[in-house]
Each structure stands twice: as C-alpha cells, then as structure tokens.
C-alpha positions as CSV (number, residue, x, y, z in Angstrom):
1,X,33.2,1.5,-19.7
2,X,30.3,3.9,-18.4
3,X,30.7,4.4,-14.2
4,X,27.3,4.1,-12.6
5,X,25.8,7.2,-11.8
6,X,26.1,8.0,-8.5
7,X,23.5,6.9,-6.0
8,X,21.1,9.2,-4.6
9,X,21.3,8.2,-0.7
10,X,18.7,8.8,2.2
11,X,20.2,8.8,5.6
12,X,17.4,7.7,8.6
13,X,17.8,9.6,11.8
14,X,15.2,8.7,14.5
15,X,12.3,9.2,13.0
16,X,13.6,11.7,10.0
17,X,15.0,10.7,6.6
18,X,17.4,13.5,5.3
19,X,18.0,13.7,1.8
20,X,21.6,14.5,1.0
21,X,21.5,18.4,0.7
22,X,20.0,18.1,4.4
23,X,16.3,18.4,3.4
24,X,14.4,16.8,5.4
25,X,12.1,13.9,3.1
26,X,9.0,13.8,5.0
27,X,8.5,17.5,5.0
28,X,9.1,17.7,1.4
29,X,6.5,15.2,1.0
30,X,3.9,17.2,2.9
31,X,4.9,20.3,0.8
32,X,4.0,18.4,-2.3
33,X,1.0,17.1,-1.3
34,X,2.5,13.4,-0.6
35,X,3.1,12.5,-4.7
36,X,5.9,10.4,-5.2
37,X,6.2,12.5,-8.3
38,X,6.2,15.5,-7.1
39,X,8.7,14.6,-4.6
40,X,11.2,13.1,-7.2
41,X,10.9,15.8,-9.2
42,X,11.8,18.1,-6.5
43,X,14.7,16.2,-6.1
44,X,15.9,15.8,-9.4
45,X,15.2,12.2,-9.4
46,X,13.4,9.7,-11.4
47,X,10.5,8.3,-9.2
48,X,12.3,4.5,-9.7
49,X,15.1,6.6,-8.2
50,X,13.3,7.6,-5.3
51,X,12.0,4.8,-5.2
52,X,15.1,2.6,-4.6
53,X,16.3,5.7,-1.8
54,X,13.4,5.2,0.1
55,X,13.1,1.3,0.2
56,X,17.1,1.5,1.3
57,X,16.5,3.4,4.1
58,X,13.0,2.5,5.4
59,X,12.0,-0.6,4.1
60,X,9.4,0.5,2.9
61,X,8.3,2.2,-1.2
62,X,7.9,5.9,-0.9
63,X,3.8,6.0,-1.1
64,X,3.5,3.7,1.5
65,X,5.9,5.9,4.0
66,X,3.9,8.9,2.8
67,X,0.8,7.0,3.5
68,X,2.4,6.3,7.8
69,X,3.6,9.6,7.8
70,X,-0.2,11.5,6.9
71,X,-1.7,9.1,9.6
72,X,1.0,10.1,12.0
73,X,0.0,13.6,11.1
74,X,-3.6,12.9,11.5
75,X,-3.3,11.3,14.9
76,X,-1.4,14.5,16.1
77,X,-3.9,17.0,14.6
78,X,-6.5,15.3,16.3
79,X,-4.7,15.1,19.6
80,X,-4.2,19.1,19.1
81,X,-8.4,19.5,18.8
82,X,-8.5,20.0,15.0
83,X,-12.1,18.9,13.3
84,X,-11.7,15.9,10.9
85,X,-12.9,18.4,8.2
86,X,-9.8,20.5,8.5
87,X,-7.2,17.6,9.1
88,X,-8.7,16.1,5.5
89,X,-9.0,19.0,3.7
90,X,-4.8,19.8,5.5
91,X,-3.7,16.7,4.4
C-alpha cells in the first residue's frame, strides 16, 4: 500500500504564513505578481496543493488571501504618500 505523500504545511505567525523552508508566503506572492500559479510553482506544488495549505492555515483559498494582502499593501502605500498610479502599476 502507497503512503500518502507528505503534506505540504503552512505555519500562521501573526500576520505571516511561513512556508516550511522558512519563506515567507505573502512575499513570495508579491514577487510573483499574486498568481496562485506562479506561487505553486515556486514552491514545487500543484496549485490544488497550495490550495489545500492555504485554506488550512488561513481559512481562506490562496487568491482570495492574495487579494487582502494587495489591499493591505495599497492602504499602506497610500498612507506613505504614493500616487494611485504608482500603487497600481506596483501591485
């Protein structure tokens, strides 16, 4: 009998979600231009994979995290005195 592969885990710290080697998940995201497929693939993971990670550890599916943490990212840029044109064309 085949043994399950082993699960690719998420671990939630505060605000932070740290993939297993350490990375942390949201950063990765912004680095591939929040796609869910570029993310898993950076990863080594299936985006059904990823998916399951993300919903175990935030409750949420991966797009819709990325989608919070770009808003997040938004609300701070705009805080910091950056035009709406360069927060859209950043993120």
């Amino acid at each position: 009998m085949a043994e399950d592969p082993p699960k690719f885990k998420i671990a939630r710290e505060g605000q932070h979600f740290r993939c297993p080697d350490g990375q942390d998940l949201l950063e990765l995201a912004e680095a591939e231009e929040f796609s869910v497929s570029g993310v898993a693939e950076a990863l080594n993971l299936t985006n059904r994979q990823l998916e399951y990670a993300v919903e175990r550890a935030s409750g949420l599916r991966p797009k819709e995290l990325f989608r919070r943490h770009r808003m997040l990212l938004a609300r701070r840029l705009v805080a910091e005195g950056f035009s709406l044109q360069v927060i859209a064309h950043r993120l």
